[in-house]
C-alpha positions in Angstrom: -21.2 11.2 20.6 -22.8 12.5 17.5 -22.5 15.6 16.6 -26.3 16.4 16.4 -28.2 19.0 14.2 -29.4 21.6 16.6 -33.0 21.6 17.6 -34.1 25.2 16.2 -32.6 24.8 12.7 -34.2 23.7 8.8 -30.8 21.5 8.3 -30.2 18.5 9.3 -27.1 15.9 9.7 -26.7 12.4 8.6 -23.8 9.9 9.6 -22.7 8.4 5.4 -19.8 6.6 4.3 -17.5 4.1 5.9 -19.2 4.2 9.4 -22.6 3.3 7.9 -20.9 0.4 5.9 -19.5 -0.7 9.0 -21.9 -0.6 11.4 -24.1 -2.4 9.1 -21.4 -5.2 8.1 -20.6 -5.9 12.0 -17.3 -4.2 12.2 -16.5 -1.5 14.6 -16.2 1.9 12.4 -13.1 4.3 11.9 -13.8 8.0 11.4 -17.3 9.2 11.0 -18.3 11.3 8.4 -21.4 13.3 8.2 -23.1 15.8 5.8 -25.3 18.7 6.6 -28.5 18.9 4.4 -30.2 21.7 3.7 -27.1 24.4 5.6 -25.5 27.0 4.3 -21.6 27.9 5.8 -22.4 30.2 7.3 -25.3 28.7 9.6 -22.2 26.3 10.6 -20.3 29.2 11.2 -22.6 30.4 13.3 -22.7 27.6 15.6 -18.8 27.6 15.8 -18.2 24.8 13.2 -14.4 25.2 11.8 -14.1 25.6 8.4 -11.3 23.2 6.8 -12.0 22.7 3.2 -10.6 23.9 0.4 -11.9 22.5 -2.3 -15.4 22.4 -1.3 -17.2 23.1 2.2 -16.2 20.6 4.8 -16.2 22.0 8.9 -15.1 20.0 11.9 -17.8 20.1 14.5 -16.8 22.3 17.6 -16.9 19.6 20.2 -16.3 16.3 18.7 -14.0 17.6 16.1 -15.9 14.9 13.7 -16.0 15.8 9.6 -19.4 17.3 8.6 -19.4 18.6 5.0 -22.3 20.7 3.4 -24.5 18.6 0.8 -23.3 19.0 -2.4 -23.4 17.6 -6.2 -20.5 17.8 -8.7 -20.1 18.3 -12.8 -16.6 17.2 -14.4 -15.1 19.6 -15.9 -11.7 18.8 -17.0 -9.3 15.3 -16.9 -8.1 13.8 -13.9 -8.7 14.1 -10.1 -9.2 17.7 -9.6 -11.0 18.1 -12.9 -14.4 19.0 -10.7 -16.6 22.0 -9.7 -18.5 21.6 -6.9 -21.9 23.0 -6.2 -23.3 23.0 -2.6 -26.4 25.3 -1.3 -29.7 24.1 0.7 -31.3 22.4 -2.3 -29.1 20.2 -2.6 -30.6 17.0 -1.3 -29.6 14.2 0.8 -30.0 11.3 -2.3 -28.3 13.5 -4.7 -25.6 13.6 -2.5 -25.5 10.0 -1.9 -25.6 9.7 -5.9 -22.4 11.0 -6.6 -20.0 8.7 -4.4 -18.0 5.6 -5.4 -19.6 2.5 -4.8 -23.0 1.2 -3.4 -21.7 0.2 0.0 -20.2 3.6 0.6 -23.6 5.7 -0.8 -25.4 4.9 2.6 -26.9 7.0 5.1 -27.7 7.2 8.8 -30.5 9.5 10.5 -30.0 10.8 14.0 -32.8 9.1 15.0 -31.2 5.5 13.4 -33.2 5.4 10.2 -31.1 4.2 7.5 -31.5 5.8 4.1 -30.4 3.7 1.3 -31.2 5.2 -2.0 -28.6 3.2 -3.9 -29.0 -0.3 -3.0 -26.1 -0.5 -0.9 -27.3 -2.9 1.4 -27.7 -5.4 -1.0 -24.4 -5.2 -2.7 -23.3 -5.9 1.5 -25.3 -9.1 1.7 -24.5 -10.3 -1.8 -20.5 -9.3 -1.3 -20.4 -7.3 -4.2 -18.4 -4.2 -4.5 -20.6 -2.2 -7.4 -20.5 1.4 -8.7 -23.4 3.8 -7.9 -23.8 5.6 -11.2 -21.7 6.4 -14.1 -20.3 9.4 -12.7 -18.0 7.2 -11.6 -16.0 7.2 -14.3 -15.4 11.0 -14.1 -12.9 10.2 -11.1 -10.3 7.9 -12.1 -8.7 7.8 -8.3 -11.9 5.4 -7.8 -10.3 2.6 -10.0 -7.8 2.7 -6.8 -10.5 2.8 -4.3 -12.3 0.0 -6.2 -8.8 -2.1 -5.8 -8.3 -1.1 -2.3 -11.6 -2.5 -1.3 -11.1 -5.9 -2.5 -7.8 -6.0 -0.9 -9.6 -5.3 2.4 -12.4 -7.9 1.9 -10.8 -10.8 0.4 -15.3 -12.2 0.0 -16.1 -9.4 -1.8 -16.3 -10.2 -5.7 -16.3 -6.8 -8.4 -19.7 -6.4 -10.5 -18.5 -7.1 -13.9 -20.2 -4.0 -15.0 -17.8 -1.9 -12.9 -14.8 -3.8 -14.0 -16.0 -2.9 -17.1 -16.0 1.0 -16.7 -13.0 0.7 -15.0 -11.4 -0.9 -18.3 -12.9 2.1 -20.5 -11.7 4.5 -18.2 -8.4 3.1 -19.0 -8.3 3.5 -22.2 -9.9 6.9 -22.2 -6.7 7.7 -20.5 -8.0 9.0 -17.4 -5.5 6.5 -15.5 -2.9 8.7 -17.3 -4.4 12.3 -15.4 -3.4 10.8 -11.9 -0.8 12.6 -9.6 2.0 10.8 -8.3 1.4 11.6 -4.6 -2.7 10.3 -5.3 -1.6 7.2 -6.2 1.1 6.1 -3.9 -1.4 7.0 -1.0 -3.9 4.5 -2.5 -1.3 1.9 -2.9 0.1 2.1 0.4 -2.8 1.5 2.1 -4.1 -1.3 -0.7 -0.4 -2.6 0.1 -1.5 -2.8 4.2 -5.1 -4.4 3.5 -5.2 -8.4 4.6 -5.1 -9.2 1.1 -2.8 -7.1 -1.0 -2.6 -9.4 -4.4 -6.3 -8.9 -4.9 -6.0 -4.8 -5.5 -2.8 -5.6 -8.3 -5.6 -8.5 -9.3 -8.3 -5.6 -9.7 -5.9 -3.4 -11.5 -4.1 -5.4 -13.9 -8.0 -6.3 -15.0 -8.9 -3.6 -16.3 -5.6 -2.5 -17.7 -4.7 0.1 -14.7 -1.7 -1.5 -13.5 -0.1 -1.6 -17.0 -0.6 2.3 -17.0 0.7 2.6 -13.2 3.5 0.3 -12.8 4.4 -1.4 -15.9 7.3 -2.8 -14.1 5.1 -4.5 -12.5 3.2 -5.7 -14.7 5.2 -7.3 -17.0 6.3 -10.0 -14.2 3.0 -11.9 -15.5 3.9 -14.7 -18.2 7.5 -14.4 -17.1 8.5 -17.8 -16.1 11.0 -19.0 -13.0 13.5 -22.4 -12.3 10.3 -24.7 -11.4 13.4 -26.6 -9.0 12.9 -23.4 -6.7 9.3 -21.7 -8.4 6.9 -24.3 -8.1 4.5 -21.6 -9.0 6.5 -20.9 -12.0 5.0 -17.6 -13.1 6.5 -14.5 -11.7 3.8 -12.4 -11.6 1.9 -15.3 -9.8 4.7 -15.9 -6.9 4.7 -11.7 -6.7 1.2 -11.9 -5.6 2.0 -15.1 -3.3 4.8 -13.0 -1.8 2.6 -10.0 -0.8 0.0 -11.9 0.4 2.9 -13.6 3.2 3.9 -9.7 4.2 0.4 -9.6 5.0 0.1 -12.9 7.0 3.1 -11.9 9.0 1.2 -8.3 9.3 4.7 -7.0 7.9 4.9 -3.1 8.4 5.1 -1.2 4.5 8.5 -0.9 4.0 8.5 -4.4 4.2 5.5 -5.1 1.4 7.4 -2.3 -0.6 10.5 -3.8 -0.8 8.6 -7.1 -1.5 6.4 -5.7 -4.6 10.1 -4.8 -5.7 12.1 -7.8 -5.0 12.0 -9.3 -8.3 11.4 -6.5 -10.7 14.3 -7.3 -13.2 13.1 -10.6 -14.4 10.5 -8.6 -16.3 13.4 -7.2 -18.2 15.1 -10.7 -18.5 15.6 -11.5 -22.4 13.1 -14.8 -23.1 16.3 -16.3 -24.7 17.9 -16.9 -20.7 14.5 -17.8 -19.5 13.7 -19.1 -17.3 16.9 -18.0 -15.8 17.5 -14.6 -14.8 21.1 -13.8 -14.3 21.6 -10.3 -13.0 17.9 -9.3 -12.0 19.2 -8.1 -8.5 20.6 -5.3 -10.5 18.0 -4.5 -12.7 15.3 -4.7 -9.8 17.4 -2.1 -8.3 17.3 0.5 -10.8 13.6 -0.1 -11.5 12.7 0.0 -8.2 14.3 3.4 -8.6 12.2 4.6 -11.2 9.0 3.6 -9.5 9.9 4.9 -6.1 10.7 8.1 -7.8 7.7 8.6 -10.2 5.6 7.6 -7.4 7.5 9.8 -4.6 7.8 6.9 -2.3 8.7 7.5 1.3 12.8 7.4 1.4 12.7 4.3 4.3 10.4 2.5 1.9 13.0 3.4 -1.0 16.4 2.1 1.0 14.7 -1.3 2.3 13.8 -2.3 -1.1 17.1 -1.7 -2.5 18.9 -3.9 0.1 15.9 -6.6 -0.5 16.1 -6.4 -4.1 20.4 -6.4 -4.4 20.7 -9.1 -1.6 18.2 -11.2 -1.2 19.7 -14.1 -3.1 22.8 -14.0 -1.2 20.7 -13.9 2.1 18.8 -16.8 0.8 21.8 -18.7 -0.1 23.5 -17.4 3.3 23.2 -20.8 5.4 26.5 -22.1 3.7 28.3 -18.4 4.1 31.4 -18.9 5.8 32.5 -16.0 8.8 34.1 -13.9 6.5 31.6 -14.1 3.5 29.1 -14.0 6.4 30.7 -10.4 7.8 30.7 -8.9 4.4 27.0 -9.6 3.8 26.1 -7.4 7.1 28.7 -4.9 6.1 26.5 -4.5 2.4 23.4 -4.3 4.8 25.0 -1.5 6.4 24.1 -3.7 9.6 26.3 -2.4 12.0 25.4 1.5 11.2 21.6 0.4 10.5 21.1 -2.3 12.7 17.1 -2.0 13.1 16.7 -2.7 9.7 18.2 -6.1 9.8 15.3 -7.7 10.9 12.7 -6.2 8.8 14.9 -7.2 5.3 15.0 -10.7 6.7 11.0 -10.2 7.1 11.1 -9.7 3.6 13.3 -12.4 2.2 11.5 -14.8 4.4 7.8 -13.4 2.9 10.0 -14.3 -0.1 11.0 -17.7 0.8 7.5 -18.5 1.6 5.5 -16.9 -1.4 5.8 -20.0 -3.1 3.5 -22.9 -4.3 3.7 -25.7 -1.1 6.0 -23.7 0.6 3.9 -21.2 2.5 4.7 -23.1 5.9 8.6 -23.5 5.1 11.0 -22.7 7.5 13.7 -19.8 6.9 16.8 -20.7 9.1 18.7 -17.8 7.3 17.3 -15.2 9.3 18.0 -16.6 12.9 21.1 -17.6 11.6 22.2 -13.9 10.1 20.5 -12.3 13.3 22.6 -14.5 15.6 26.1 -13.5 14.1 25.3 -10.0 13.9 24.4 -9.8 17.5 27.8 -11.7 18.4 29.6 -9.4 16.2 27.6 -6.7 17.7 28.9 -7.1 21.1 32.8 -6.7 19.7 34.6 -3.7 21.3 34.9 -2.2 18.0 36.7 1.2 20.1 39.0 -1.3 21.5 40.0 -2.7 18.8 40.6 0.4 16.7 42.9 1.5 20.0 44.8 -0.9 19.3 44.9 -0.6 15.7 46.2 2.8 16.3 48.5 1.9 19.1 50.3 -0.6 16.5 50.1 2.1 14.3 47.5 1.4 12.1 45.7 4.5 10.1 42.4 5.2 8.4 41.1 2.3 6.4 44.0 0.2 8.3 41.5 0.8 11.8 38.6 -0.4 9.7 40.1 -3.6 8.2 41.0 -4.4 11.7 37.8 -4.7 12.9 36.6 -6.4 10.1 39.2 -8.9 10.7 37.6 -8.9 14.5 34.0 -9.5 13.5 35.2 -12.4 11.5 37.7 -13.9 14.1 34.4 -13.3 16.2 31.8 -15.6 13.8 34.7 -17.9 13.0 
């Protein structure tokens, strides 16, 4: 239910945004979003609206609890996100509204009574499949070169006007990439990295020279090549991309496509003289990964998979020939018997990794039911039994311990 203007006032609300676009591209639409032209805050206040804003006037409507923010236009004032002062009073109207938003598909409106109001061509750029920017105020908000990238990771048909991909590049190298909080960007990349499509949002950005600014580690994978015996693809950064876009076919939760964006991070920093070998990468991945997940505040679940991804995946690929007690120590570095649910979701990853490869999409990975099966037989050991015993025969401390590692492995063997 909408949340409707009331009958006796001069304002008037309009549905814009994401449930226009998605009403209008066939799709069923998420939150709704409206904006009240021609109110002041305190005629929403009067009719019990909630104020929530703090930046600017936004209320949630008293029933439906749906957004409704008061018209408003905006003037850049200083770098980065927040550089903005907002201005918001009756005269604002609905087009100049509409005129400072990101991209064409997203500056659309809705009447109450269903009249569409499209002063920005937005429902061309939907039939054409072109994600386009509305004005050149775009450029005063660089959080929009993440939005851009999100987008086409979401619709994988959608190509980017080369004039937008073009500001985005001088927005670069003004340096208002640079301005960008850390918590502003991970949100954006998150959800990029849980679109159907993730490569095409690293695609977008390493265009137009954002991702070099973001996550150099990153990067630098491009141009990096790998053994073509396992790497058909060759090219790191190219296999990266493949390897995201499998999380995303298996519909992989994000700790998953973190620790895969991370897996291979160290062959960036691989000297060209061992290429295409990369001899201790697991290592270096490790303590880039680091550095990313702490300049970009990343979740801590999201930090601890992709260190055991990055470390062992090579062993887990390799596992299939492990005997018992190799096979024991492997789970003991996966902290499998503390941690058990996140066994499966690193094998998830190694097998996106496994598959992110040129012809090998459809391969099978053998290693994970393999690895899942032995820990679930060691599982079921009587570890307590086995340590009363230990302790019966006299055992202490790490004594206990080596005794049932000595059990899982009699148990695998």
């Amino acid at each position: 239910m909408a949340p409707g203007s009331a009958p006796d006032t001069p304002w008037r609300l309009y549905l814009v945004g994401g449930a226009v676009r998605d009403r209008l591209m066939g799709r069923t639409p998420g939150d709704r979003d409206w904006v009240a032209v021609g109110a002041r805050a305190e005629d929403l206040a009067r009719l019990g609206y909630v104020p929530v804003g703090r930046d600017f006037p936004v209320f949630l409507h008293p029933q439906s609890r749906e957004e409704v923010a008061l018209a408003r236009t905006e003037r850049k004032t200083a770098r980065g996100y927040h550089g903005f002062e907002f201005h918001a009073d009756p005269g604002v109207t609905l087009e100049e509204d509409l005129q400072r938003r990101d991209l064409t598909i997203n500056a659309i409106a809705q009447a109450e009574d269903g009249t569409v109001i499209d002063p920005c061509g937005g429902q061309a750029d939907l039939q054409q499949r072109v994600l386009r920017h509305v004005s050149p105020a775009f450029a005063e908000d660089p959080v929009r070169i993440l939005r851009l990238a999100r987008f086409a990771a979401r619709w994988s048909d959608f190509s980017v006007a080369q004039e937008t991909l073009a500001l985005c590049s001088q927005m670069v190298h003004a340096g208002e990439v640079d301005a960008l909080v850390a918590e502003r960007v991970w949100q954006e990349l998150s959800r990029g990295l849980m679109e159907p499509r993730p490569s095409r949002m690293f695609e977008v950005l390493r265009t137009c020279g954002a991702l070099q600014r973001l996550l150099p580690e990153v990067d630098r994978l491009w141009g990096v090549p790998q053994p073509p015996a396992h790497h058909p693809e060759i090219d790191t950064g190219v296999h990266l991309m493949m390897v995201l876009d499998a999380t995303a076919a298996a519909q992989a939760p994000l700790s998953v496509r973190f620790a895969a964006l991370c897996h291979d991070l160290g062959k960036g920093t691989t000297p060209k003289q061992e290429w295409p070998r990369h001899i201790g990468h697991e290592a270096r991945s490790v303590r880039l990964l680091e550095q990313v997940a702490e300049r970009l505040r990343v979740p801590q679940d999201c930090r601890e998979l992709a260190e055991l991804v990055a470390r062992e995946h090579g062993h887990i690929h390799g596992s299939l020939g492990f005997s018992a007690a190799a096979t024991v120590r492997l789970l003991d570095r996966l902290d499998a018997w503390r941690r058990p649910e996140r066994l499966p979701l690193v094998l998830q990853a190694c097998e996106c990794d496994a598959r992110g490869r040129a012809g090998l999409q459809d391969r099978d990975y053998p290693q994970a039911a393999r690895l899942l099966a032995a820990h679930a037989r060691a599982q079921a050991l009587d570890t307590a039994a086995v340590a009363r015993q230990a302790a019966a025969d006299g055992a202490r401390g790490p004594e206990i311990g080596q005794r049932i590692h000595e059990a899982r492995i009699a148990a695998l063997s």
